[in-house]
C-alpha positions as CSV (number, residue, x, y, z in Angstrom):
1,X,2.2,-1.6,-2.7
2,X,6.0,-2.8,-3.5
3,X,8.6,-0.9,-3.5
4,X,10.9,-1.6,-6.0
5,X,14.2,-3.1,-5.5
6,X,17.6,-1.0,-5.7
7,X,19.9,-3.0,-8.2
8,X,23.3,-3.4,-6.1
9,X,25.0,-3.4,-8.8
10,X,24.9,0.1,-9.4
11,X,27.2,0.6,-6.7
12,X,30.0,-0.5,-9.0
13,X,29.4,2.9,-11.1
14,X,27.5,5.0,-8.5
15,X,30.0,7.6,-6.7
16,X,29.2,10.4,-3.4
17,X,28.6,13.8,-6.1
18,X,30.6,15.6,-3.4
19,X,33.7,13.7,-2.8
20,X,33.4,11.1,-5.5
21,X,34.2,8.3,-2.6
22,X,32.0,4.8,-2.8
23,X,29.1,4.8,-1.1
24,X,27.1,2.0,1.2
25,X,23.8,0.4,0.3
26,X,21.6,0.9,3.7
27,X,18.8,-1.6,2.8
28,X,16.5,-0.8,5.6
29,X,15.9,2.8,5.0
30,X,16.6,2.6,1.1
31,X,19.5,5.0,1.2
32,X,22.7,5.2,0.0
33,X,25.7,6.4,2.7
34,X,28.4,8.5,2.2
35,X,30.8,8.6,5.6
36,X,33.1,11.4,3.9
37,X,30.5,13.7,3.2
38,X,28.4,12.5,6.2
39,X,25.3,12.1,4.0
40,X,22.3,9.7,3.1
41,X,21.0,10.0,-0.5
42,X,17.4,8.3,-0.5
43,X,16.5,5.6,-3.1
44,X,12.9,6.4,-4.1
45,X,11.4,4.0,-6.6
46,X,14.8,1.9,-6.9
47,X,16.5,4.7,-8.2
48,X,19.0,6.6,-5.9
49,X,18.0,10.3,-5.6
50,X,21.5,11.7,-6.1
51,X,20.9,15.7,-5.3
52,X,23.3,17.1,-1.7
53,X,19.7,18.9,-1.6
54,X,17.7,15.3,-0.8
55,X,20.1,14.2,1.0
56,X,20.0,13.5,4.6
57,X,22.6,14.6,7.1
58,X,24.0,11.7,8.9
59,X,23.7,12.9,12.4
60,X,20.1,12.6,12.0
């Protein structure tokens, strides 16, 4: 099974819900990072899971 792909470019338009900064694209465990709020939002099916509730704390 594939997974499929996240589209990069929605980095452009994609902001951190908490503190509205950008966010990093973490390609090898499909996540997108957000160093201000120290989280990890998962991408699941290419499409970034953007819930504070999903999201995994950064000192993990």
């Amino acid at each position: 099974m594939t997974v499929p792909l996240f589209d990069r470019r929605m980095l452009e338009a994609l902001t951190c819900p908490q503190t509205q900064a950008t966010l990093v694209y973490d390609a090898e465990r499909h996540e997108l990072i957000s160093k201000q709020a120290g989280l990890a939002y998962p991408i699941r099916e290419g499409i970034p899971v953007m819930l504070a509730d999903e999201a995994r704390p950064l000192s993990d």
